[in-house]
C-alpha positions in Angstrom: 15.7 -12.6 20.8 13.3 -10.4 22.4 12.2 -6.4 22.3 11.9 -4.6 25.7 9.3 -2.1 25.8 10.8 0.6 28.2 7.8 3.1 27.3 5.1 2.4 24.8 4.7 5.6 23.5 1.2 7.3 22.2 -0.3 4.2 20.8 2.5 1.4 19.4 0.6 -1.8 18.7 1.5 -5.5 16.8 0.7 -5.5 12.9 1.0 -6.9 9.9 -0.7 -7.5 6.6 -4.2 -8.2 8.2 -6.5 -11.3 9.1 -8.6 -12.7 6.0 -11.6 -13.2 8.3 -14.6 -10.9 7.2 -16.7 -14.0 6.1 -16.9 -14.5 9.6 -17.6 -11.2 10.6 -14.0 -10.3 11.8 -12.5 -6.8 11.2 -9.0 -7.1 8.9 -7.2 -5.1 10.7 -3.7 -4.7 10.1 -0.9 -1.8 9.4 -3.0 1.1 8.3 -0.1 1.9 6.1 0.9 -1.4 4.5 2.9 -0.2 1.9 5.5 1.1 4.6 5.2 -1.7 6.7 5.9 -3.6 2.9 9.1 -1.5 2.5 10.1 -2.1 6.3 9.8 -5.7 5.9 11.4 -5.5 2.0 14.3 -4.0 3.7 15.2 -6.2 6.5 14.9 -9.3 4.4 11.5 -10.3 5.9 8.7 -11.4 4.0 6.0 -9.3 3.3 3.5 -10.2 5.7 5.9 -10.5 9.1 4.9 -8.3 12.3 6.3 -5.2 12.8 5.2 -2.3 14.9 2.9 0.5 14.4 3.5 3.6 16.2 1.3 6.5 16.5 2.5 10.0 16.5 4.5 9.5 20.0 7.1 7.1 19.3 8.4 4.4 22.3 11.3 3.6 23.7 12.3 0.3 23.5 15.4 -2.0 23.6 17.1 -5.0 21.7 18.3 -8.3 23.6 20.4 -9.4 20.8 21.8 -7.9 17.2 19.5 -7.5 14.2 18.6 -5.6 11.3 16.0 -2.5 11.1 13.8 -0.1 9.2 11.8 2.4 9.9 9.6 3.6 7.7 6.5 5.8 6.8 5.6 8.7 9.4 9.4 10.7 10.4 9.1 10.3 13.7 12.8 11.5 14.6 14.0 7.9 15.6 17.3 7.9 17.1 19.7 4.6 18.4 21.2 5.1 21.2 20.8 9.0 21.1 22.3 9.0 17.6 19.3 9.9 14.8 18.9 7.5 11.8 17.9 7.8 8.8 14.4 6.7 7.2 13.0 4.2 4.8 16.8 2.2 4.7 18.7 -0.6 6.6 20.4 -0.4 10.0 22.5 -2.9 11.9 21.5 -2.8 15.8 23.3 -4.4 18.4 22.4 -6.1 21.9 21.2 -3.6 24.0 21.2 -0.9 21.8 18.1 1.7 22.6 15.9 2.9 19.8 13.6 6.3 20.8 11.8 9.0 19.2 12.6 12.7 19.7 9.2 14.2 18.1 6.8 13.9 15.4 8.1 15.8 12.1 6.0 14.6 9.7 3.2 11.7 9.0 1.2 10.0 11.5 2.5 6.4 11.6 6.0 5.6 11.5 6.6 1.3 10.9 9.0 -0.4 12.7 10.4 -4.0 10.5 13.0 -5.8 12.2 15.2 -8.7 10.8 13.2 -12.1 11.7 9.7 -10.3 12.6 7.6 -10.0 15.5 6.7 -13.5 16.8 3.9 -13.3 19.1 1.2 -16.1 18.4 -0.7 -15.7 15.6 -4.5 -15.4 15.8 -6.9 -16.8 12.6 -3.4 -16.2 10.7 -2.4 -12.9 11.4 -0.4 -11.5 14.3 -2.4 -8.0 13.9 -3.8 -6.7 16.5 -7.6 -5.8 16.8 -8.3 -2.9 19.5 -11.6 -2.7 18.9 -12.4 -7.2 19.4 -9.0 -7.0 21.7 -7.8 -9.9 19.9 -4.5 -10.7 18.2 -0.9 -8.7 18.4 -0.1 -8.7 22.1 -3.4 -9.3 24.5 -5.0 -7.5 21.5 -3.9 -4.2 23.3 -1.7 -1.6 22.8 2.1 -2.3 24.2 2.8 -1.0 27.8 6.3 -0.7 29.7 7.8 -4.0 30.5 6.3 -5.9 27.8 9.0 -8.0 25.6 7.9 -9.1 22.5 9.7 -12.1 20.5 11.1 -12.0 17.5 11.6 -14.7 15.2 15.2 -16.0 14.0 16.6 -14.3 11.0 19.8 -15.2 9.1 21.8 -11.7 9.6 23.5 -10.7 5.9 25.5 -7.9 5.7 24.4 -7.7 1.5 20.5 -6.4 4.1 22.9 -3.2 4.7 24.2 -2.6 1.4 21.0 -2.3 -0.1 20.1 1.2 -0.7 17.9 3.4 1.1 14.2 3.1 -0.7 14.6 6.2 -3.2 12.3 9.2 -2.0 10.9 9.8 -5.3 9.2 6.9 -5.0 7.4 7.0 -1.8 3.4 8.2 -1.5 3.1 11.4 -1.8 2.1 11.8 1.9 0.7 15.2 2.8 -1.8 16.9 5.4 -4.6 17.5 2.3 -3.7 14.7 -0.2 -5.5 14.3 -3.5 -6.9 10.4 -3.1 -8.3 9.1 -6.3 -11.7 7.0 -6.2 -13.9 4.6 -7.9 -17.1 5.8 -7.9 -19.5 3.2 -6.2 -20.8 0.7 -5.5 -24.0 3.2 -4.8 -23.5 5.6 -7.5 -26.8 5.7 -8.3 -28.0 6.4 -4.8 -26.6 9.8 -5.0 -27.9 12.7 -6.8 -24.9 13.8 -9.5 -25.0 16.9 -7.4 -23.6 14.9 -4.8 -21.0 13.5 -7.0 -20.0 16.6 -8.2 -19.7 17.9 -4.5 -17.5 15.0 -3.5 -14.5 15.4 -6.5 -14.8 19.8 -5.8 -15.3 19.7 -2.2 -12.2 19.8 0.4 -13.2 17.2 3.9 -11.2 17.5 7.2 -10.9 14.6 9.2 -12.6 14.8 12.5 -11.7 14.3 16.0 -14.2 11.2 16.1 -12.1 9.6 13.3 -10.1 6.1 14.6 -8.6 3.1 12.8 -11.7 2.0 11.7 -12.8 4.9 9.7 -12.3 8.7 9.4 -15.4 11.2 9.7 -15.2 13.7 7.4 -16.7 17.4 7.6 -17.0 19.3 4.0 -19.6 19.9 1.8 -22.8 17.3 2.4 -23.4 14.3 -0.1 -27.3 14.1 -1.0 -29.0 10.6 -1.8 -31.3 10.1 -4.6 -33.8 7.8 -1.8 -32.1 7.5 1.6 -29.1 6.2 2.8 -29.9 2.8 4.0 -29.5 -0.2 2.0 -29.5 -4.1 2.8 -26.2 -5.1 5.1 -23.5 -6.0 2.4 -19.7 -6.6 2.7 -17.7 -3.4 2.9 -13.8 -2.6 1.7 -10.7 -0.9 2.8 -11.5 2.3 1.5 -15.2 2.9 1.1 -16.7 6.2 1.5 -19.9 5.7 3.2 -22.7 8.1 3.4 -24.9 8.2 6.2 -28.2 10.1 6.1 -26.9 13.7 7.6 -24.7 13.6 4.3 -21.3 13.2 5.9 -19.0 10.7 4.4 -16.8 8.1 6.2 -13.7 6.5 4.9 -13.2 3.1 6.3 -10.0 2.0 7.4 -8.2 -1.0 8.8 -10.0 -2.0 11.3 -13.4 -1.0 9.7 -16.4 -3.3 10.3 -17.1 -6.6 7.9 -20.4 -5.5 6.8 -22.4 -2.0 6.7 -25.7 -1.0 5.8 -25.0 2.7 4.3 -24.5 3.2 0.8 -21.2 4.0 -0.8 -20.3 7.0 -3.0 -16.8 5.8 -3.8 -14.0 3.6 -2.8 -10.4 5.3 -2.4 -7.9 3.2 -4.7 -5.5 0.8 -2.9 -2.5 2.6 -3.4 -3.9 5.8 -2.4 -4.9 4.3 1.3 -1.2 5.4 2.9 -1.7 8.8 2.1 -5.0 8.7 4.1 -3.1 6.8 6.6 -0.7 9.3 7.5 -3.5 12.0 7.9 -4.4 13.3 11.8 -7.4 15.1 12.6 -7.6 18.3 11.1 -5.9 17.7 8.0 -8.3 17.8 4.8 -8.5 15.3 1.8 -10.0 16.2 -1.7 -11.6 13.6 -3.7 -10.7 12.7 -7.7 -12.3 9.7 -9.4 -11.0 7.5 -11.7 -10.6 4.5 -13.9 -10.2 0.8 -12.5 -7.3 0.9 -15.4 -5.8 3.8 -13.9 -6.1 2.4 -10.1 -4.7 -1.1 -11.4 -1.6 1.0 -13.1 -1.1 3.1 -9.9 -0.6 -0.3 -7.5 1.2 -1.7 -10.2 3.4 1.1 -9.9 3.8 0.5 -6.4 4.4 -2.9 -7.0 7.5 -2.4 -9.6 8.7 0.6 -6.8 8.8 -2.3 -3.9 11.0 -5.0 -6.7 13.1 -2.6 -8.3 14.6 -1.1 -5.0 14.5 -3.8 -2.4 14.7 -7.1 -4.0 16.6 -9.7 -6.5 15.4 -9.2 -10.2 13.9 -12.7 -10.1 12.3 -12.0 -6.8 9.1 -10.7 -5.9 7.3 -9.3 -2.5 3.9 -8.3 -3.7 1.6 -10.7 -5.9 -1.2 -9.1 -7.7 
């Protein structure tokens, strides 16, 4: 079985859970939103790591070779099959030839494609992501463009995929254009001035036009070091707020570097990264830190969200 790419849309690209490759200086990459890439996957009987696509803002227009099962989840992007608009965040059956569009953003930034069998281009150091920035992985490490067909792998079809129910609302991220992302303060806490701290949890930060899949500049109130900026290179994470030395903080994303050499105010907690992940340029995130407990509760949370509404009692799609 195969996709058709008829048009590719703003930016539709290959991902999935991410390459484990920063000891070797390699970028993660992955779905920028991976718990609706999870629930995408969850849904179509994948498991939780399988290729689907990310699509940016502009959705494409693609088609299906033969029948299989979909889900689309995280941005509302207005998808439609054949013409006829579908709902989000459940099942649908598809069959050959059917056309899946997009008639206009409503809502998010990145809507996730999951289909029955995954995405089956040829992995690269274990992940089929794709890295735009070391054009590597996913499809020619690009961004899809008309006439492409990507394989899919072979799924056992199951009608019991479409009689699950759709992933209850009330338990999706609260996804909004100026979220509330809780943070761990540090690893650099004691680079900053508690002025600085203070600043960061009462200020308000738009993201700026420079922002990309590797990190988001932020403009708001500036973030003042106790004695510079600079520290030795060290390993960085999804999610750390770095501080250059005009005071300006960056949250790294996805594709954000292997190692930096700026100190870090804060890391956002893992299940707070999709509502950052569905922010555009423009819209403005405030800052609230808090325990490890309280971060390890809010994933678990996640976690228990993904079982309870997707899978068998017995089974599980997230290990901690």
């Amino acid at each position: 079985m195969a996709i058709e790419i008829l048009k590719p849309g703003l930016l539709t690209t290959v991902q999935d859970l991410g390459r484990i490759g920063q000891r070797l200086g390699i970028s993660t990459a992955g779905a920028m939103d991976s718990f609706a890439l999870r629930v995408a996957n969850a849904l179509v009987g994948n498991e939780p790591g399988a290729a689907g696509l990310e699509i940016t803002l502009m959705g494409p227009r693609l088609t299906f070779s033969q029948g299989a099962v979909i889900a689309i989840t995280g941005a509302d992007l207005g998808a439609r099959l054949d013409g006829r608009e579908i709902g989000p965040w459940k099942a649908h059956m598809v069959a050959p030839g059917t056309t899946l569009d997009f008639s206009g953003r409503r809502s998010g930034a990145r809507a996730y494609l999951g289909i029955s069998g995954g995405i089956a281009v040829e992995p690269w150091l274990g992940s089929r992501s794709t890295d735009l920035t070391a054009h590597f992985g996913g499809l020619e490490g690009r961004a899809l463009l008309p006439g492409d067909r990507l394989p899919v792998g072979r799924a056992l079809l199951s009608m019991s995929l479409l009689k699950r129910p759709a992933f209850p609302m009330d338990s999706l991220p609260s996804y909004s254009s100026e979220p509330t992302v809780r943070v761990i303060l540090g690893p650099h806490r004691d680079r900053f001035t508690d002025q600085a701290v203070s600043a960061l949890q009462s200020g308000s930060y738009a993201i700026t036009p420079t922002s990309n899949r590797q990190g988001y500049r932020l403009d708001g109130p500036k973030l003042t070091h106790t004695r510079g900026p600079d520290i030795i290179s060290c390993g960085i994470p999804l999610g750390g707020i770095q501080v250059p030395g005009n005071g300006d903080p960056i949250i790294l994303m996805a594709d954000h570097q292997s190692t930096g050499g700026y100190t870090m105010i804060a890391t956002a907690i893992q299940a707070d990264i999709p509502l950052v992940a569905q922010c555009l340029p423009g819209d403005r995130l405030r800052f609230r830190a808090v325990s490890l407990e309280e971060a390890r509760a809010a994933l678990r949370r996640q976690v228990d969200w993904l079982e309870a509404a997707t899978m068998e009692p017995e089974a599980s799609i997230w290990d901690l």
